[in-house]
N, C-alpha and C positions, 0 to 999 in steps of 0.2 A: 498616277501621281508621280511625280520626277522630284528627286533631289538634289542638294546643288552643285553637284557634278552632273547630272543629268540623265541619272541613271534613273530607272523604272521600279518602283517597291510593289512587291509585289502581296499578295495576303501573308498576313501573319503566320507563321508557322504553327501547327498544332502539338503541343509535346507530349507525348503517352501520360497518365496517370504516374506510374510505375517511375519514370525518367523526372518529375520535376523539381525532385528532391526530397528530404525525408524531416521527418518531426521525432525532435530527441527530446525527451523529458528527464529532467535530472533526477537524480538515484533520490535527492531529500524530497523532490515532492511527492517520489512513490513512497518513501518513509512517512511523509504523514498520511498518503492515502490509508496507507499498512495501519497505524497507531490509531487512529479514526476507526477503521475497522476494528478493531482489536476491542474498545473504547463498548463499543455498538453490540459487542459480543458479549462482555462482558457483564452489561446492564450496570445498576448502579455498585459502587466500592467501597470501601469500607472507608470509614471516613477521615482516617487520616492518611490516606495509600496516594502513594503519586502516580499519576495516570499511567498510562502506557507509552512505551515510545520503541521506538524498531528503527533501524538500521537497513539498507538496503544494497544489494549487490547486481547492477542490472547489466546483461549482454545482449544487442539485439533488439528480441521481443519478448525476453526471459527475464525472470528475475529470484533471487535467492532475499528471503525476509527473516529476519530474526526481530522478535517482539519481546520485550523485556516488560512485564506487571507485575503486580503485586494481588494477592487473592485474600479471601477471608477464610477461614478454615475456624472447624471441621466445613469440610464440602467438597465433594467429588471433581478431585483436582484434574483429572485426567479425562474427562467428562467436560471439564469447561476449558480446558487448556486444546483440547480436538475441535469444540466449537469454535475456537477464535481460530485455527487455521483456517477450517474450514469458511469462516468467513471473512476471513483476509483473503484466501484464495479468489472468493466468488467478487468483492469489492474492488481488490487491484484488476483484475480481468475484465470486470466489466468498465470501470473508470478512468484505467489508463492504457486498455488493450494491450496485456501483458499477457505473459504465459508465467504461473507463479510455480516452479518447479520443486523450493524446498520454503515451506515457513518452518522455523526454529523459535519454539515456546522456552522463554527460561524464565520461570516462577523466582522472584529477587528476594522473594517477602511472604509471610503467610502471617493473616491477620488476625488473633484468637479473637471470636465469639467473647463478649463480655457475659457473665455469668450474671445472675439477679441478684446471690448471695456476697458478691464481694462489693467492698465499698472504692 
């Protein structure tokens, strides 16, 4: 095939995988991947508690997550606070093929158990 100079094209080039450019995902929607997770870890909240929601710090294929909830107590805070990394870890990585190097728990609120005997 000739173009209108009269030059000859010849096949398309083939560009490596690696060279065609890159896919950037903004730091908010790995925040809501993160608060999603967190949410999912959690199970249900106490019922007047505002969800979860996290903050995200991303370089690369890394990322640094801080997750801000609210919990109900008495109950093994530290116990449910290691689940939610551990499952924001496993959620960002597999979702948005991240490497999730630091999640940061910070508990905003602890929600007393209502008792039988009070009114």
């Amino acid at each position: 095939m000739t173009s209108a100079s009269g030059e000859t094209r010849g096949a398309p080039t083939v560009v490596p995988p690696g060279e065609r450019g890159a896919l950037r995902i903004a730091d908010r929607v790995v925040a809501k991947v993160a608060a999603q997770a967190a949410r999912e870890a959690l199970g249900p909240l106490p019922k007047d508690a505002v969800p979860p929601h996290a903050t995200v710090v991303t370089r690369q294929d890394t990322a640094r997550v801080r997750v801000h909830l609210e919990l109900d107590y008495p109950s093994d805070i530290g116990a449910r606070c290691a689940a939610v990394r551990r499952h924001v870890v496993e959620r960002v990585g597999a979702l948005v093929d991240m490497d999730v190097r630091e999640v940061a728990v910070h508990v905003e609120r602890l929600h007393p158990a209502q008792t039988q005997g009070r009114a």
